[in-house]
N, C-alpha and C positions, 0 to 999 in steps of 0.2 A: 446611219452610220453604225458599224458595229459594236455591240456592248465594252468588247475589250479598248475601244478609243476614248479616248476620255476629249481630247479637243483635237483639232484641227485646222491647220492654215494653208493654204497654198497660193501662189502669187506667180501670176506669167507675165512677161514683158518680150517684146517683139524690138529688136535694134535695126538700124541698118546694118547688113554685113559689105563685104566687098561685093563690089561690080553693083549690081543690082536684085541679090540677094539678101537676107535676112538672117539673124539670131534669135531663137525662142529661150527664153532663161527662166529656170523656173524656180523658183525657195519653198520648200513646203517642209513643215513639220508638223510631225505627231507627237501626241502627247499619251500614252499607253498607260492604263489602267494600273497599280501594281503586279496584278496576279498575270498580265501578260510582257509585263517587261522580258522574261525571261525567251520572249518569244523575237524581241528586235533583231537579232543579227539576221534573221529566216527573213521575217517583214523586211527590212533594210534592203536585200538581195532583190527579194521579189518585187519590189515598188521600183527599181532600177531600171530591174529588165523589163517591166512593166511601160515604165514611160521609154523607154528605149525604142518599144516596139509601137506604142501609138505615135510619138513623134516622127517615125521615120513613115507611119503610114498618114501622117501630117504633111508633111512634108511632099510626099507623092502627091496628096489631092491638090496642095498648094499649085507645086508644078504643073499638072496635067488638067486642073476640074474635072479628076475624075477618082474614085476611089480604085482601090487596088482590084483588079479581077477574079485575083485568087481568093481575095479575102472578102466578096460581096456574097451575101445571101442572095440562093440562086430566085428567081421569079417564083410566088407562088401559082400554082397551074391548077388546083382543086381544093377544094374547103377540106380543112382538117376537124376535123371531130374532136369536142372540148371535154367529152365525158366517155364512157366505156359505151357500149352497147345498149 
């Protein structure tokens, strides 16, 4: 976790929704350091749009069994080298 956190909770629960769909619900809080309180309203944004964008790509694998195509890392095809030359 990073230094500026000081605690952290998060909690998912799964509802039935209508038809034979679902609701993901999630509560999470942070608890910020002092010296980075100053920094929640940016954190606050970014954690939104954060889970906005893994939820909806939840939500696809749910649907389909299958992750998004755009968003899959492509096959690797030859060994990458872990050090220079």
């Amino acid at each position: 976790m990073p230094r500026f956190i000081a605690a952290a909770v998060s909690r998912w629960s799964v509802h039935a929704g209508p038809g034979s769909g679902c609701t993901v619900r999630i509560h999470a809080t942070l608890a910020l350091r002092p010296a980075a309180r100053l920094l929640s309203p940016v954190l606050r944004w970014r954690l939104r749009a954060d889970t906005r964008r893994v939820l909806a790509e939840l939500g696809r694998r749910v649907e389909t069994g299958h992750p998004d195509p755009a968003r899959a890392a492509p096959p690797a095809s030859e060994e990458i080298p872990l050090c220079g030359p």
